[in-house]
C-alpha positions as CSV (number, residue, x, y, z in Angstrom):
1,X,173.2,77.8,182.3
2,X,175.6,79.6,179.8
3,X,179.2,78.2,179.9
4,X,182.2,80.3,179.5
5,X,182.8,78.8,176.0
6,X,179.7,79.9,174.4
7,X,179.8,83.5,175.6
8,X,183.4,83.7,173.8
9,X,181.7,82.0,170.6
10,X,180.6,84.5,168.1
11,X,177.2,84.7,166.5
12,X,177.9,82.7,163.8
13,X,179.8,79.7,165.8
14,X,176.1,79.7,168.0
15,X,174.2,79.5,164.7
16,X,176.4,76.6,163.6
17,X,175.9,75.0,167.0
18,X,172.1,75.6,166.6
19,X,171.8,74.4,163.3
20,X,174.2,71.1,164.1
21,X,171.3,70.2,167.3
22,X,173.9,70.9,169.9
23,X,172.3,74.5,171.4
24,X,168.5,73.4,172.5
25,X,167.8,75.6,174.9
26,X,167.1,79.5,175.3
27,X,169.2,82.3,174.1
28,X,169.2,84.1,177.0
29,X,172.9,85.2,177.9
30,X,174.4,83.7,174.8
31,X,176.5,86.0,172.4
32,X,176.4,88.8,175.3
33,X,176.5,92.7,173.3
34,X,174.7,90.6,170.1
35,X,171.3,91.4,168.9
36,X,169.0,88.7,169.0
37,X,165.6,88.8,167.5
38,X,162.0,87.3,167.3
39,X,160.8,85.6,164.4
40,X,157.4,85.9,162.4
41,X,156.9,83.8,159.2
42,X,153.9,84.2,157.2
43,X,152.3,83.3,153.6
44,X,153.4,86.0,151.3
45,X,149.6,86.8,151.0
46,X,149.6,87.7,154.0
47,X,152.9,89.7,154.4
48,X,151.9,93.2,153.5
49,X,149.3,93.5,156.4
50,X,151.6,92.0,158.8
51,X,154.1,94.9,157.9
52,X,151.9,97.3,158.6
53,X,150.7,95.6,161.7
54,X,154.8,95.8,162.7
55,X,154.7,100.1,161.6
56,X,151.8,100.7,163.2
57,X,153.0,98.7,166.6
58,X,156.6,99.5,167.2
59,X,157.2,98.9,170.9
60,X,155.9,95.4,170.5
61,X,157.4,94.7,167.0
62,X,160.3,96.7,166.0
63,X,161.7,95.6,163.0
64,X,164.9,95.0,162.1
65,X,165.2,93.0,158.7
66,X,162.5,91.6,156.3
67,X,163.1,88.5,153.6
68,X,162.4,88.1,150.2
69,X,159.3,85.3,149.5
70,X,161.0,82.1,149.8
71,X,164.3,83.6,151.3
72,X,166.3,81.8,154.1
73,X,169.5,83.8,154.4
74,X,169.4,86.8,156.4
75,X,171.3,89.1,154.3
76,X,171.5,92.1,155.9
77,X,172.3,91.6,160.0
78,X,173.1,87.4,159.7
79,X,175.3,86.8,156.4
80,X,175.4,83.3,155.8
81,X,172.9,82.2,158.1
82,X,169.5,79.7,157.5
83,X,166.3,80.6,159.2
84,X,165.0,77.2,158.7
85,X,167.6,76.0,161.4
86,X,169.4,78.8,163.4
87,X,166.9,78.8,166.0
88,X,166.7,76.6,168.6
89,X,163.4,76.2,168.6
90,X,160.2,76.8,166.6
91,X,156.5,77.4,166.9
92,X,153.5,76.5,164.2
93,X,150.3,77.9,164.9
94,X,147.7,76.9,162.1
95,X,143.8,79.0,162.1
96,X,145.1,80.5,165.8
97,X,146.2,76.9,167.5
98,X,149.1,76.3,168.6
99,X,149.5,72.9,166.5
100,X,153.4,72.3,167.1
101,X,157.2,72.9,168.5
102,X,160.1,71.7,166.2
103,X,163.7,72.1,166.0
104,X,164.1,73.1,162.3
105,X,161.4,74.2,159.6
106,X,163.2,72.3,156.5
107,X,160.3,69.6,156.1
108,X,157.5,72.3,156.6
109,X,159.5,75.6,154.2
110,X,157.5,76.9,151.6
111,X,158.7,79.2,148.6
112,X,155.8,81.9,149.3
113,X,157.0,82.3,153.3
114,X,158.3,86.2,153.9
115,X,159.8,86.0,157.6
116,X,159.9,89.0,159.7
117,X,162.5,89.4,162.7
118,X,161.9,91.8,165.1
119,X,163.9,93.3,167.9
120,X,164.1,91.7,171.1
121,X,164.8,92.9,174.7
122,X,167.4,90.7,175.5
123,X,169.4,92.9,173.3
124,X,168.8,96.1,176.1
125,X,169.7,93.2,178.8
126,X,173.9,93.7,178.4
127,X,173.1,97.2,179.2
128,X,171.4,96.6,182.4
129,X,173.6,94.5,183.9
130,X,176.8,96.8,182.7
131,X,174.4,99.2,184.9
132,X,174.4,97.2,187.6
133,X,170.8,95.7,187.5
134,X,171.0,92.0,188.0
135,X,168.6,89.5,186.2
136,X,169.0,85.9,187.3
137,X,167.9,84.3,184.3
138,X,170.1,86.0,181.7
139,X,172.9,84.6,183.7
140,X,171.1,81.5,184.3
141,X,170.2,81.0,180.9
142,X,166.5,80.5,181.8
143,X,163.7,82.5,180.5
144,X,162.0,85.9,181.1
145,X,158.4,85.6,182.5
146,X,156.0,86.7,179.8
147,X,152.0,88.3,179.9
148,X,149.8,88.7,177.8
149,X,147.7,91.8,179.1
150,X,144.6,94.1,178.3
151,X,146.8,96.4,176.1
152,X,145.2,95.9,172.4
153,X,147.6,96.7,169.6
154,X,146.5,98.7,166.5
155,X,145.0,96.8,164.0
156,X,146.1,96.1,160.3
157,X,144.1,94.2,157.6
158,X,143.8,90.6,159.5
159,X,146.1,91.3,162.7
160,X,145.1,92.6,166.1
161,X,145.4,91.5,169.8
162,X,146.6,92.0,172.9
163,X,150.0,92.7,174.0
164,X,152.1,90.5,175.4
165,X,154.7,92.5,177.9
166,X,158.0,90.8,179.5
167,X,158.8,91.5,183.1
168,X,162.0,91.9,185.1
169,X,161.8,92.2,188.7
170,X,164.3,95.7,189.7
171,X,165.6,96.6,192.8
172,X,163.1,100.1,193.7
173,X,165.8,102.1,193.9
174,X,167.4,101.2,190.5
175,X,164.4,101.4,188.6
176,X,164.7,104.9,187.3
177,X,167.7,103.9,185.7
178,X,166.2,101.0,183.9
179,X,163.9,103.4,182.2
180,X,166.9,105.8,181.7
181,X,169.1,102.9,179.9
182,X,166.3,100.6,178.2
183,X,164.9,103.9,176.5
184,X,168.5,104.2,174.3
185,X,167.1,101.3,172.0
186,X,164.0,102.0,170.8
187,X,165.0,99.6,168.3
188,X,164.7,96.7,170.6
189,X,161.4,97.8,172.6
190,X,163.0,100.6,174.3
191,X,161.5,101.7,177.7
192,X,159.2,100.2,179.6
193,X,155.8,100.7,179.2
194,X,154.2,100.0,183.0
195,X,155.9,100.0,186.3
196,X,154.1,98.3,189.4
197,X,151.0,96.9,189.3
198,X,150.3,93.8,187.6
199,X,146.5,94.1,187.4
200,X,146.5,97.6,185.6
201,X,147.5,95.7,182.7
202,X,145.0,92.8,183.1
203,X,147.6,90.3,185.1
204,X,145.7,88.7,187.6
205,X,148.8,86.7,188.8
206,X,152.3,87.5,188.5
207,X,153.7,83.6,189.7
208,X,151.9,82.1,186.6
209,X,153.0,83.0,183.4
210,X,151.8,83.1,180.1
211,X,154.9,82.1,178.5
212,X,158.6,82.1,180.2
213,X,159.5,80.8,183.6
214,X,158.5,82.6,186.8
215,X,159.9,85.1,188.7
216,X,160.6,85.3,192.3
217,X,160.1,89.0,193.2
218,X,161.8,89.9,196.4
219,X,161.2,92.5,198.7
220,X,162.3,96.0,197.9
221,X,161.8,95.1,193.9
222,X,159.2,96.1,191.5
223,X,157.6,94.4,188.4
224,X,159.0,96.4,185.4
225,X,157.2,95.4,182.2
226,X,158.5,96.1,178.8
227,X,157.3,95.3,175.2
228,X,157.4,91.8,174.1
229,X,158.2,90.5,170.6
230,X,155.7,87.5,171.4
231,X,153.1,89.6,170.8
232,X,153.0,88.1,167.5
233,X,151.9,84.6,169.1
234,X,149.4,86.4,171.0
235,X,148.2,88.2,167.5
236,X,148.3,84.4,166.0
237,X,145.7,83.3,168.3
238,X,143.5,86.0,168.0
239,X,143.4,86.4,164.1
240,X,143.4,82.7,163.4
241,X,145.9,83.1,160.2
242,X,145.7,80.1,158.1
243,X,149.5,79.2,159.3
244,X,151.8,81.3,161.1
245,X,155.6,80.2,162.6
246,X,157.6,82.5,165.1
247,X,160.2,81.1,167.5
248,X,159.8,79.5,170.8
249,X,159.9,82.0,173.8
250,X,163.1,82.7,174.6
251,X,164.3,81.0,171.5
252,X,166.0,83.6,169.5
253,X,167.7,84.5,166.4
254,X,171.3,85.6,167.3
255,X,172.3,88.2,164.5
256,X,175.9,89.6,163.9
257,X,174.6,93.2,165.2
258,X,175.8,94.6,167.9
259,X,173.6,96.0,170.3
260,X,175.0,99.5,170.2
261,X,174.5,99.8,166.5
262,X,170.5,100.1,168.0
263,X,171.0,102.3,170.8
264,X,170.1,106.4,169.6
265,X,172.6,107.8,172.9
């Protein structure tokens, strides 16, 4: 659960924290009005096509800063930062497995690595809730239930897959005005892209899954699904790159933007 303190902390005190070993747990909630972002790391060879994978896919991965080869600070939206160590958790997929979770990336860095963060929709989650749209595990600190569907992205070079959506569960009559707020930040997914039926999008059950902690769905709500920066996990598995690191689910990059700097309204 997020404590009082934290929320107070800025960006760069929860960096420090994560980067010390004393913040192990998702980012949900944390830095409230922040943008926090997915991370993709990849071989420089490989860096070109995974750009245009992120043009050509911009719900799923919309991007908001590229490194240099070899570059750990985040110039741009995280002066002063590491992202060897400011996330609380890592994943290493090597030829499409998922091979292993650490806490830093200091013993496994390598000079040719271009990382890629991409927006995330925690970032449109502030909004909803100043809208009065609740979502338990934002102020629980737990995780949003993740999918991967039947929605294949656009290929580039190496990459393609499906997507993989994230789901909040909205009160029916309040659902409109998700759409109407999450579609100010395209930058961060933006709207949703299906409402209602989990098996249209090849979910064949909602209580289990794919990544992210379930969520109860009570009656009178409806399954809202938006974009998921994960997809590049999903993308991982399916185009077996020789190595490929991103961050945990729900294990974000907190940068020093704030969320309105994303919104176009």
């Amino acid at each position: 659960m997020t404590t009082v303190s934290e929320v107070t902390l800025s960006p760069r005190e929860i960096r420090n924290l994560i980067r010390s070993g004393k913040f192990e747990r998702p980012t949900a909630g944390v830095a409230p009005g922040h943008v926090q972002a997915n991370l993709a790391i990849l071989p420089k060879e490989l860096s070109f096509d995974f750009l245009l994978f992120c043009q050509r896919n911009p719900k799923p991965c919309p991007l908001i800063e590229v490194l240099e080869p070899g570059q750990i600070e985040v110039f741009t939206t995280a002066p002063k930062s590491d992202i060897r160590t400011d996330i609380p958790l890592y994943r290493v997929y090597e030829n499409g497995e998922f091979t292993s979770e650490i806490s830093d990336l200091q013993e496994v860095w390598k000079e040719d690595f271009v990382s890629f963060l991409l927006g995330c929709s925690f970032s449109f989650e502030s909004a909803l809730i100043t809208n009065g749209i609740k979502l338990p595990h934002f102020e629980n600190g737990t995780n949003v239930s993740m999918y991967i569907t039947n929605i294949p992205t656009v290929p580039a070079g190496p990459f393609s897959g499906p997507m993989v959506v994230s789901m909040r569960s909205i009160p029916q009559e309040k659902v409109v005005r998700a759409v109407q707020v999450t579609s100010r930040f395209p930058g961060v997914h933006g709207s949703p892209i299906h409402i209602g039926d989990p098996l249209a999008i090849g979910i064949h059950d909602i209580s289990k899954p794919d990544f992210g902690e379930p969520t109860t769905i009570k009656e009178g709500e409806v399954p809202v699904f938006w974009a998921c920066g994960v997809t590049p996990q999903s993308v991982a598995m399916s185009s077996k790159p020789p190595i490929m690191i991103t961050h945990a689910p729900g294990h974000m990059f907190i940068t020093d933007m704030k969320d309105e700097d994303y919104s176009v309204l």
